[in-house]
Backbone bond lengths (Angstrom), bond angles and torsions (degrees), N, CA, C in turn:
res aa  C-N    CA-C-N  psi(-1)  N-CA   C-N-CA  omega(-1)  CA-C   N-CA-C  phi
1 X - - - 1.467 - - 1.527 112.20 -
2 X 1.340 116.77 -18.47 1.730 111.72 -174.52 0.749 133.14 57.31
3 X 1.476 115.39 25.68 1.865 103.41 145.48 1.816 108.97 -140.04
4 X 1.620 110.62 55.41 0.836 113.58 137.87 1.693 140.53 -107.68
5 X 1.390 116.34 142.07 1.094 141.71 179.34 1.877 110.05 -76.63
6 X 1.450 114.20 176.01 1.297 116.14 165.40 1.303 115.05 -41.23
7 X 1.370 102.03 -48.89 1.963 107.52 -152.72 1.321 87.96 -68.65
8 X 1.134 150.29 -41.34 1.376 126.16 153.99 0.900 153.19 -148.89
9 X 1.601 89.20 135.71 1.416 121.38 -170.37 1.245 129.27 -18.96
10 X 2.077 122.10 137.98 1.299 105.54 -177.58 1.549 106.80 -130.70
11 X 1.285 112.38 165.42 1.579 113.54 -161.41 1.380 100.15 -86.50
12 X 1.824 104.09 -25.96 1.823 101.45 175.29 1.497 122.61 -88.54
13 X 1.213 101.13 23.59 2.084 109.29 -179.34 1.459 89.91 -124.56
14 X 1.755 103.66 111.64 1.787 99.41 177.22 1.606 120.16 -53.96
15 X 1.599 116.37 -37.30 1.247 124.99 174.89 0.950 125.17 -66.78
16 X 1.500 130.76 -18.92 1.465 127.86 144.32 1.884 125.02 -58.78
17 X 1.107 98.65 -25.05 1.740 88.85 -178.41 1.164 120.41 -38.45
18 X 1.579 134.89 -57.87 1.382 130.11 -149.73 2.027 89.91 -59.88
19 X 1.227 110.83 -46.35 1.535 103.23 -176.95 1.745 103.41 -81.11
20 X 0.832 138.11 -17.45 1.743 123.89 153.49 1.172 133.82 -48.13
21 X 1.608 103.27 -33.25 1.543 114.11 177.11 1.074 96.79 -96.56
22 X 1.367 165.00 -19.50 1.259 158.13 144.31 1.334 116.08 -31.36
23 X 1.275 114.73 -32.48 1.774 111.03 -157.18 1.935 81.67 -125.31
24 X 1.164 107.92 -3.35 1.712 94.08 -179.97 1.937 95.87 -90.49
25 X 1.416 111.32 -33.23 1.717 124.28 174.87 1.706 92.70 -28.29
26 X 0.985 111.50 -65.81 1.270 124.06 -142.97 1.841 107.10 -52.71
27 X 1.154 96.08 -49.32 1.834 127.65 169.37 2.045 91.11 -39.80
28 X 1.566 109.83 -37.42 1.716 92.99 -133.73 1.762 66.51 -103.70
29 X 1.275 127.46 -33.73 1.746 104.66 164.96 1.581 132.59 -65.63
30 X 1.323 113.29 -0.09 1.396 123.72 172.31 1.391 132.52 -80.07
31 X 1.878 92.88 -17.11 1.330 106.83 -162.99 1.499 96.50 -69.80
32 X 1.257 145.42 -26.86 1.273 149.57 -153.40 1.859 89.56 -78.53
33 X 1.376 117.77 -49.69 1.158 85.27 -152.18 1.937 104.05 -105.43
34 X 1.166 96.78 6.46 1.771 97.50 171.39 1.302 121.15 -74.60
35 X 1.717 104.75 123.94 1.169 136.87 -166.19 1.643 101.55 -144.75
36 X 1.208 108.94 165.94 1.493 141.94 -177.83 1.948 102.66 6.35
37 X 1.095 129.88 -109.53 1.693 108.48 -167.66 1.604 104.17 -120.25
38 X 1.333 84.85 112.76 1.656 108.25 179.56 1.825 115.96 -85.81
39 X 1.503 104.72 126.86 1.396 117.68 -179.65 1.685 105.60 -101.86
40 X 1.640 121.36 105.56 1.597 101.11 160.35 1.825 109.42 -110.22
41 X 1.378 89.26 142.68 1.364 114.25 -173.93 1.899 114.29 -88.88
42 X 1.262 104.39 103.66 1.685 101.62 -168.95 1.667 103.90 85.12
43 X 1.160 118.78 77.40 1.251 116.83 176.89 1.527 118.74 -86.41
44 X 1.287 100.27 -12.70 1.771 113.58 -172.68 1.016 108.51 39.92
45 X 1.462 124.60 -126.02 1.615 130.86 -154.47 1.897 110.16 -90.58
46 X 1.255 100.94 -5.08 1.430 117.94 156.29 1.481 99.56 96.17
47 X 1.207 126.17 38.93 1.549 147.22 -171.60 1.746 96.88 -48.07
48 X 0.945 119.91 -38.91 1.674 111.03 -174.60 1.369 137.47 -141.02
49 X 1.945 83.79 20.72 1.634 86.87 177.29 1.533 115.50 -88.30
50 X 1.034 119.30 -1.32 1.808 117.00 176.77 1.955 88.31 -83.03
51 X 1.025 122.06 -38.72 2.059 100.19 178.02 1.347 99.05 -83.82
52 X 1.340 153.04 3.78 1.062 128.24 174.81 1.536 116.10 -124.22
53 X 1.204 126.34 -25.34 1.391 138.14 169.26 1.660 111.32 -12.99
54 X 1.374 109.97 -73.88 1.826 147.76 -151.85 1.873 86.06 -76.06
55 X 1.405 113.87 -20.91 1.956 91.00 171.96 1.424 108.23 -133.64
56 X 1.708 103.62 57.69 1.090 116.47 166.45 1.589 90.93 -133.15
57 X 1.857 96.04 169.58 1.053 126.25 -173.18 1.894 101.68 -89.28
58 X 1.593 90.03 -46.76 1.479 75.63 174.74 2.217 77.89 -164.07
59 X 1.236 106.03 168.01 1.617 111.34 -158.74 1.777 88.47 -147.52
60 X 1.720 104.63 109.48 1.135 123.71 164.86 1.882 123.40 -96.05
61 X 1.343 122.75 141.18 1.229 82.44 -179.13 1.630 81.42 -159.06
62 X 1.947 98.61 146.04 1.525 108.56 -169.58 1.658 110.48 -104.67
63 X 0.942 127.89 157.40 1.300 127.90 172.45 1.776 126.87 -154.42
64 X 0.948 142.85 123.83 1.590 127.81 -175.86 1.319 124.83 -65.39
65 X 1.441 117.51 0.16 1.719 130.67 -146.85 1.624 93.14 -109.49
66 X 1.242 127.84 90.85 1.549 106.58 173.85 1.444 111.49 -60.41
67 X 1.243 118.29 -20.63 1.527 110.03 -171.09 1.444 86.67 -78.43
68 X 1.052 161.75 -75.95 1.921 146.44 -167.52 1.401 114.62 -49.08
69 X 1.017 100.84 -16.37 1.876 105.02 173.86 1.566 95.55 -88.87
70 X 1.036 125.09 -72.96 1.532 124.63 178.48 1.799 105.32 -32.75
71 X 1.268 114.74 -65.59 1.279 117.76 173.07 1.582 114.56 -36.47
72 X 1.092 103.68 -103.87 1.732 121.96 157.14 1.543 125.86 8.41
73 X 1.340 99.05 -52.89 1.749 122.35 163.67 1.121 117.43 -44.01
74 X 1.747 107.04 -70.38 1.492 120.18 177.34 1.606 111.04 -50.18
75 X 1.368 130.24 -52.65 1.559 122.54 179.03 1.207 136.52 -78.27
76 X 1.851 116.77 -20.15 1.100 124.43 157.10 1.582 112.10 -107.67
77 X 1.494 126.69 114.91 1.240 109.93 -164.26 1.999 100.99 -96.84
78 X 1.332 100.99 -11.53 1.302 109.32 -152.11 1.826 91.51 -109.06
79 X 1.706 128.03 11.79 1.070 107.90 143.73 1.676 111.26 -109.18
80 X 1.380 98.02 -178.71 1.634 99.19 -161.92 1.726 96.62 -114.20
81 X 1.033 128.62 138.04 1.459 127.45 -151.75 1.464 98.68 -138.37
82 X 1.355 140.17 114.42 1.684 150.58 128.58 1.452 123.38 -22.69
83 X 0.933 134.81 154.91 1.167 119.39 137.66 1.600 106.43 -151.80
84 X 1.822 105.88 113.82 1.234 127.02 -166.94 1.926 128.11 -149.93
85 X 1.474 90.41 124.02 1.872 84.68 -164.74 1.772 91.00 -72.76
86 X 1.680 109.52 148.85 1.123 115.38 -147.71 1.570 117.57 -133.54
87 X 1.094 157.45 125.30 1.405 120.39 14.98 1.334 95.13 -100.88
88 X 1.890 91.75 164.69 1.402 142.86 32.15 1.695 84.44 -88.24
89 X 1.256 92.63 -175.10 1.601 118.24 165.17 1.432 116.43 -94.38
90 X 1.094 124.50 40.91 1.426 129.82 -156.74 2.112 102.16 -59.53
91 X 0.995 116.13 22.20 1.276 126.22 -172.18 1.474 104.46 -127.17
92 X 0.829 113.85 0.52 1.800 115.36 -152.45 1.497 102.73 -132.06
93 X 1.170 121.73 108.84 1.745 125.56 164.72 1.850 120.41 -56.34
94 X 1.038 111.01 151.85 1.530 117.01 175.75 1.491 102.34 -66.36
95 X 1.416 121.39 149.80 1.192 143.27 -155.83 1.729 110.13 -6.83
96 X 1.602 108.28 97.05 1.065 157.68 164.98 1.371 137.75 -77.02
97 X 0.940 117.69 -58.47 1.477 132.37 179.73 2.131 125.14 -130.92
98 X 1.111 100.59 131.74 1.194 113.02 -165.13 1.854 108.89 -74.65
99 X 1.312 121.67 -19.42 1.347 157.77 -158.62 1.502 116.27 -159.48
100 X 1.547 112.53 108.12 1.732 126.71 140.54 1.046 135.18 -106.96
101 X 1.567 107.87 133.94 1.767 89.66 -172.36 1.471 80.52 -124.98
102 X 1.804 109.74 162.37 1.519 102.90 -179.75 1.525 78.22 -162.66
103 X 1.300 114.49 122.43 2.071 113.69 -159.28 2.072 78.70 -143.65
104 X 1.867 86.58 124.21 1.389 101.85 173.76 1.507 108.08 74.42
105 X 1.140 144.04 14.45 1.463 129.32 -162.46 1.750 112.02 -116.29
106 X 1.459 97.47 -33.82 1.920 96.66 -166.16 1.501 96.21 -70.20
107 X 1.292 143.63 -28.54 1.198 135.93 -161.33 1.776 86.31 -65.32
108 X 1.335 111.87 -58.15 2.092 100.19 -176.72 1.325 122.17 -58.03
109 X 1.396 111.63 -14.40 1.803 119.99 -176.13 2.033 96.59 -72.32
110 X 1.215 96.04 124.77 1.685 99.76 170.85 1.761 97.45 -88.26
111 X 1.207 126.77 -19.44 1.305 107.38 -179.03 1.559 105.03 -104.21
112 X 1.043 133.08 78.00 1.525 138.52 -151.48 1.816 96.04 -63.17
113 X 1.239 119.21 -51.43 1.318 151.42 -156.19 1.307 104.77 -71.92
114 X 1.564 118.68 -47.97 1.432 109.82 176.69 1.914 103.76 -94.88
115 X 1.074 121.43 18.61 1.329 135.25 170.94 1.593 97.95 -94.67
116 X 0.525 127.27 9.74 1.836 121.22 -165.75 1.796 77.70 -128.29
117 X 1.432 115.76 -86.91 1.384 127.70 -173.63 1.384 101.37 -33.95
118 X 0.763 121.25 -26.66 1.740 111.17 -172.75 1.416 106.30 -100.91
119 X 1.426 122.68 -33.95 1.557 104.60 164.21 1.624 136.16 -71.82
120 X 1.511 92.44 -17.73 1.872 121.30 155.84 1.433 110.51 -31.04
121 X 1.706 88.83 -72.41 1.436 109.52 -175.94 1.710 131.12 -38.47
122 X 1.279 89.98 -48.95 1.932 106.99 -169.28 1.413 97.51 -109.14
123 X 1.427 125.99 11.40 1.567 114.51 155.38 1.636 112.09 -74.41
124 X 1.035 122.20 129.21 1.825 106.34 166.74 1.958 96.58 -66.03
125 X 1.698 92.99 176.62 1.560 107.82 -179.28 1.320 130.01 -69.66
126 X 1.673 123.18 101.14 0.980 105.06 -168.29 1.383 115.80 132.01
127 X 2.036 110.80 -25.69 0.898 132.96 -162.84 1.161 106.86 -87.81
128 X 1.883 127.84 162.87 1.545 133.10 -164.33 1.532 113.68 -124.75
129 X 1.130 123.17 122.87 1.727 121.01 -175.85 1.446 86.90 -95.27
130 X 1.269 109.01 146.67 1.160 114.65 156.39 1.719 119.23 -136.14
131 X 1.350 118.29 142.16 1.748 137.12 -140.88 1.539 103.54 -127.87
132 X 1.334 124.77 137.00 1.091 121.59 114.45 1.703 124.78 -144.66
133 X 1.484 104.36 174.45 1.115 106.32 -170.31 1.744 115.88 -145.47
134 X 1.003 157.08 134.33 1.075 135.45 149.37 1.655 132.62 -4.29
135 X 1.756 112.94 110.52 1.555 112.08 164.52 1.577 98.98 -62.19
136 X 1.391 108.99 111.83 1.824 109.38 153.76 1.590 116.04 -35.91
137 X 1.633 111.15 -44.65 1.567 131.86 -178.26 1.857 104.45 -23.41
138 X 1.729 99.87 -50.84 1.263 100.19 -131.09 2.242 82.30 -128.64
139 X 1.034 104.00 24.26 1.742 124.14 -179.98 1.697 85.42 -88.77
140 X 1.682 107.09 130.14 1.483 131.63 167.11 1.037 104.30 -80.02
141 X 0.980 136.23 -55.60 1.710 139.52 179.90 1.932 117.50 -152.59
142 X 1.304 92.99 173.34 1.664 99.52 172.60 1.076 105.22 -24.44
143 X 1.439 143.99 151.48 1.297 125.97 88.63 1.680 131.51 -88.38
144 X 1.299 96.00 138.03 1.674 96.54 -156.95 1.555 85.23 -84.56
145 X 1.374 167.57 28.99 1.314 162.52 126.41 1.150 111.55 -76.21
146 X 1.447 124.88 -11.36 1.902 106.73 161.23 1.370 122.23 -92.45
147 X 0.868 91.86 -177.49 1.833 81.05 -172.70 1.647 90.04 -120.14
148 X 1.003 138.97 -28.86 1.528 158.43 155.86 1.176 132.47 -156.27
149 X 1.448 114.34 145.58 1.370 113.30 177.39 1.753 107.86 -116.06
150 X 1.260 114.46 155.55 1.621 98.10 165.42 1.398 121.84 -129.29
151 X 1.401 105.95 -160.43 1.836 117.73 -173.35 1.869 88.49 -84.71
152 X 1.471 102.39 -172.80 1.334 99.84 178.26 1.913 92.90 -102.41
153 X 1.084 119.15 -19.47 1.604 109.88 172.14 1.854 103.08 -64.98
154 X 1.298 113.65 -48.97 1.502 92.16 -167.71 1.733 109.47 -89.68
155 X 1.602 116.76 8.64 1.496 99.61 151.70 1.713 110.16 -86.10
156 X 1.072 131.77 -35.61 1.507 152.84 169.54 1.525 80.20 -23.03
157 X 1.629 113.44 -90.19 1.308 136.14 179.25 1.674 120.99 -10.01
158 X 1.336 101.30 -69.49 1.481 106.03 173.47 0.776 134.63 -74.63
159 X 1.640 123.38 -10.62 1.264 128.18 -172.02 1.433 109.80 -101.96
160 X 1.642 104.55 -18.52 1.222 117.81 158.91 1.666 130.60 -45.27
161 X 1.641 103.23 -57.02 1.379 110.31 -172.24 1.674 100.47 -71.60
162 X 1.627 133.40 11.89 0.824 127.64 -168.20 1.640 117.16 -139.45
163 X 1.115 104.69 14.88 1.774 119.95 -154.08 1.295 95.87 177.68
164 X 2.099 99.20 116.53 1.333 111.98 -150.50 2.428 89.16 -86.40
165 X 1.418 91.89 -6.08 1.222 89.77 -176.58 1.930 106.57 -148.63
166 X 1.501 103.40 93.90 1.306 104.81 153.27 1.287 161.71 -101.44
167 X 1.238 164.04 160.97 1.509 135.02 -170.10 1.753 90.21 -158.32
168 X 1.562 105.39 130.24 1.286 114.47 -170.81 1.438 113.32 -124.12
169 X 1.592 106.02 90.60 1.455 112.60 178.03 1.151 153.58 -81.84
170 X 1.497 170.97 -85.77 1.518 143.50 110.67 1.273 93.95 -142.18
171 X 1.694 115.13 170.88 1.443 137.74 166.56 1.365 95.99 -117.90
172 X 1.182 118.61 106.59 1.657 124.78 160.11 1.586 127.38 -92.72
173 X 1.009 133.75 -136.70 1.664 136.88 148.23 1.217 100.05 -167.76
174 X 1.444 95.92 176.89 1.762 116.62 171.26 1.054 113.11 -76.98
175 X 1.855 122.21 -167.84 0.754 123.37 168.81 1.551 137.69 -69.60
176 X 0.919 113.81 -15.33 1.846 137.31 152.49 1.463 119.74 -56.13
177 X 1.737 105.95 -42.87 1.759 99.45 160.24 1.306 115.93 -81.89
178 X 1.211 130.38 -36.11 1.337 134.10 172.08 1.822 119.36 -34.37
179 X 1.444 87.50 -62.21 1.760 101.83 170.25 1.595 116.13 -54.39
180 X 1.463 109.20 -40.10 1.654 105.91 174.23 1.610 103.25 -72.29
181 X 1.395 135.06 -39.56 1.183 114.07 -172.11 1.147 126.79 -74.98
182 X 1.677 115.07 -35.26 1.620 127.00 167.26 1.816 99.54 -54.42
183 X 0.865 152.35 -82.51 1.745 151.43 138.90 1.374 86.29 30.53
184 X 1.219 99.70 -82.94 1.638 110.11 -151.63 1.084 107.52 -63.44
185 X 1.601 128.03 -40.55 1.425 125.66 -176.74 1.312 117.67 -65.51
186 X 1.633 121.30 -23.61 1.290 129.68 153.04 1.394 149.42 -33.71
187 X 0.952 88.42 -56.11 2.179 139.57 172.66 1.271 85.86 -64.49
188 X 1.404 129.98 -73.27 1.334 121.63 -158.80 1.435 119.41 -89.63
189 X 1.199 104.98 11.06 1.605 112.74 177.40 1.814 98.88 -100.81
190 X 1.019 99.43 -28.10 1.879 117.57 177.65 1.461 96.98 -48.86
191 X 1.211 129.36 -66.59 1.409 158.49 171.18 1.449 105.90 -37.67
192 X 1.538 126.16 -83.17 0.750 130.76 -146.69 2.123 112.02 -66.30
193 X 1.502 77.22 -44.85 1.763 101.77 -173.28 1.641 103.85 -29.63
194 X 1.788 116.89 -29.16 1.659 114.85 173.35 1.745 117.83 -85.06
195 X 1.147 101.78 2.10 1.894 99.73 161.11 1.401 90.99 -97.96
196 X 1.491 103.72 107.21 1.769 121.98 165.47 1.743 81.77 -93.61
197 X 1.132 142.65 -33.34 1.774 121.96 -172.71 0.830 114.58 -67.79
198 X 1.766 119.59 -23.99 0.773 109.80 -156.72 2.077 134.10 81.04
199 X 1.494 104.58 17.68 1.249 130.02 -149.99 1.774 98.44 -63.97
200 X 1.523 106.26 -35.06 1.917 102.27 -174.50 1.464 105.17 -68.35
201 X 1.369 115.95 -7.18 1.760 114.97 167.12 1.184 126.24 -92.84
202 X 1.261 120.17 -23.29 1.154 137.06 -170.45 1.533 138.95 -98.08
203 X 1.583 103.13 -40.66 1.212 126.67 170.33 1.353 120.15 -69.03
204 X 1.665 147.42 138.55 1.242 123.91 158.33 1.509 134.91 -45.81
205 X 1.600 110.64 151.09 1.882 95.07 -161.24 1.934 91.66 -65.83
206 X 1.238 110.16 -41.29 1.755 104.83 -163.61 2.082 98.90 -30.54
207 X 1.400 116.91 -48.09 1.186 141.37 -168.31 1.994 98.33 -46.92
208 X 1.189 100.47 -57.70 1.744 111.99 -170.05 1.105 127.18 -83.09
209 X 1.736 106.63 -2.08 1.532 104.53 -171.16 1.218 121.61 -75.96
210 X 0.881 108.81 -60.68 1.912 114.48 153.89 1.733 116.79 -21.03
211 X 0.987 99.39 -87.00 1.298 91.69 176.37 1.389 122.94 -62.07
212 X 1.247 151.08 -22.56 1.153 150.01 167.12 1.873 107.55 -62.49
213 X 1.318 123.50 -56.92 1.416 128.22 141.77 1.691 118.09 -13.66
214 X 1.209 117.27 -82.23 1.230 109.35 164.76 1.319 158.16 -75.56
215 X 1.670 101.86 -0.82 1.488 142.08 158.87 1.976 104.21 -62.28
216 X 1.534 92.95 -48.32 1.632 104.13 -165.75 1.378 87.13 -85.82
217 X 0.868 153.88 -45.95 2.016 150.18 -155.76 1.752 87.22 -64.63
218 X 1.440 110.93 -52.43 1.769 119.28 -143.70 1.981 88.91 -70.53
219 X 1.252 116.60 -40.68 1.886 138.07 -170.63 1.445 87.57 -73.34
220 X 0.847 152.46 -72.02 1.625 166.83 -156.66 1.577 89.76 -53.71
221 X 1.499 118.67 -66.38 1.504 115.93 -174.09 1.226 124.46 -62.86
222 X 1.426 101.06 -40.83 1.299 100.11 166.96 1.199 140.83 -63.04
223 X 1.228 104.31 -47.37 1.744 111.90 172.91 1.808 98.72 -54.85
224 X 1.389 119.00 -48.06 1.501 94.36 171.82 1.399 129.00 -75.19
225 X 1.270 132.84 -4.54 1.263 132.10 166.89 1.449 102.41 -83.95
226 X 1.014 138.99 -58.11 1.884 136.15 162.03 1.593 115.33 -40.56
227 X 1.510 118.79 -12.46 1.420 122.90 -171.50 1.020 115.26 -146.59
228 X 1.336 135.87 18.34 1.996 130.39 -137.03 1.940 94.14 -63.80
229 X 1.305 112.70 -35.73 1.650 99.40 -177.53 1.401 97.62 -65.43
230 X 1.001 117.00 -93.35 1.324 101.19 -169.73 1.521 162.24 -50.47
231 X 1.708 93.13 7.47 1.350 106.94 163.10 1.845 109.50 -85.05
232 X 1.498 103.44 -29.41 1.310 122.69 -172.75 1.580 108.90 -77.65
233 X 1.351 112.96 -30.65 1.315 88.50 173.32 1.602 117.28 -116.11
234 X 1.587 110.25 28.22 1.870 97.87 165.95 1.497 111.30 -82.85
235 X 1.107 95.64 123.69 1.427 111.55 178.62 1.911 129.40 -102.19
236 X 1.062 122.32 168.87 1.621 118.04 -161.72 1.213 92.16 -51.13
237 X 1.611 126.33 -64.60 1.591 128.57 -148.81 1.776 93.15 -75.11
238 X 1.554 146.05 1.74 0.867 149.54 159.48 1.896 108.60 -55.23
239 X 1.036 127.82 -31.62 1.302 136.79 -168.31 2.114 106.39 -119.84
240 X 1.584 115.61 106.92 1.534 134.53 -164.55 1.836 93.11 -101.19
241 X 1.116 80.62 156.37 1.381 104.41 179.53 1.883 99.38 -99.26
242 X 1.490 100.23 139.08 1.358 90.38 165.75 1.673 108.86 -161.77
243 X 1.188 101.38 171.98 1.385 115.56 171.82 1.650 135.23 -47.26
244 X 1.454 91.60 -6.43 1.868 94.05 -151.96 2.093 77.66 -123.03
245 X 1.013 86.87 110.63 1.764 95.88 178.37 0.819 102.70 -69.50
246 X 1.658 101.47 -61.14 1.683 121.48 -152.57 1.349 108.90 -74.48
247 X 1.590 129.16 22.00 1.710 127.14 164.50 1.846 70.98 -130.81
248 X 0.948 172.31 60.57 1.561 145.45 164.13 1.644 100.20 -117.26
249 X 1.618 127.55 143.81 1.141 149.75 171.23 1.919 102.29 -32.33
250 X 1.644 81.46 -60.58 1.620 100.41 178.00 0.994 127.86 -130.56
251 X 1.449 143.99 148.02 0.946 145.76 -167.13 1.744 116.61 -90.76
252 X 1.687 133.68 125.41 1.366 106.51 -151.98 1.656 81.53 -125.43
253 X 1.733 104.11 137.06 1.874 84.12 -168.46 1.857 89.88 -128.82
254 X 1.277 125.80 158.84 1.343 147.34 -163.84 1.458 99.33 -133.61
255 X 1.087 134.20 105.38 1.358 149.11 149.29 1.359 105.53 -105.12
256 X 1.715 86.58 139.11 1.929 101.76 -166.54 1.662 88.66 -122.36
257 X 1.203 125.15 112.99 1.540 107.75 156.10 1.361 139.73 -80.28
């Protein structure tokens, strides 16, 4: 579609995979709980609506990008697609959907809080959001496109005062993701070690995106030209779900309303 950037990841750039299958995982832990009419929030390049479509009742999905909605349209004709900068949901009726999934997105929401309240809202009773987001814990550097990231206690936290029942689980990997991230954490420590200011803290993100973009494209290639098997072969079921947030890649969260 062409107008993605680093932050996300694409299934047709080989050096993006190890993080494609990371954020595609997420799709293949959902399958458990999709049932009757599913809402995803930020669908981007539409990473998981061909596995999840066929065990829904019916599959809504929002996005800010008219060009991915325009896209998106044309290949899935039989889901029904928004396109709306977000929150509120000013598109969206009170208890709505039986299933939300919204994977990678609250870290860009500046109103994190009424992002929670609003998926409350258009869940029917009973119904399960399901989240993830980046552990800050286990973040190499800035990214100047979030607006925040957190621990798994202070997503726990908020989702708490807002969800009479939450449970906050992790995305980890094996030992095959492990090796790409130690790699990677390397690579990007290579990099970083020349901000003595300290400038990715300091500067506004509008300021870093650019260069952080092409900092991450130049690290991305490399690690696959220094590794091409093993960037090439981590795969979805390469990355487990587990109990221990607070060491996990990502943070995987279950709100029940």
């Amino acid at each position: 579609m062409g107008v993605y950037t680093t932050e996300i990841a694409s299934d047709k750039i080989a050096s993006d995979n190890p993080i494609h299958q990371r954020l595609l995982k997420a799709y293949y832990l959902a399958e458990d709980y999709i049932q009757g009419d599913l809402l995803e929030i930020g669908c981007g390049e539409g990473r998981g609506i061909g596995l999840l479509k066929d065990k829904t009742t019916s599959y809504t999905a929002i996005d800010k990008i008219q060009q991915v909605i325009d896209s998106l349209s044309n290949e899935y004709t039989d889901v029904k697609f928004i396109q709306d900068n977000i929150p509120p949901f000013n598109k969206i009726e009170d208890n709505s959907f039986d299933v939300i999934i919204s994977f990678q997105v609250i870290e860009h929401i500046k109103k994190d809080r009424l992002f929670l309240e609003e998926i409350k809202r258009v869940l029917k009773p009973g119904g399960k959001a399901l989240l993830t987001t980046p552990n800050i814990k286990l973040t190499l550097t800035r990214n100047p496109w979030h607006i925040r990231e957190y621990t798994a206690e202070q997503l726990d936290s908020l989702a708490s005062d807002i969800f009479d029942n939450v449970k906050t689980l992790g995305i980890t990997g094996n030992d095959k993701v492990k090796e790409y991230y130690e790699k990677n954490k390397k690579s990007v420590q290579k990099i970083t070690r020349f901000d003595i200011l300290n400038l990715q803290y300091n500067l506004p993100a509008s300021l870093l995106r650019i260069p952080y973009d092409i900092l991450n494209r130049l690290n991305r290639n490399r690690l696959k030209t220094s590794n091409d098997a093993l960037v090439n072969d981590i795969h979805h079921e390469d990355y487990l779900l587990t109990e221990n947030a607070d060491q996990a890649l990502d943070l995987f969260l279950i709100a029940t309303k």
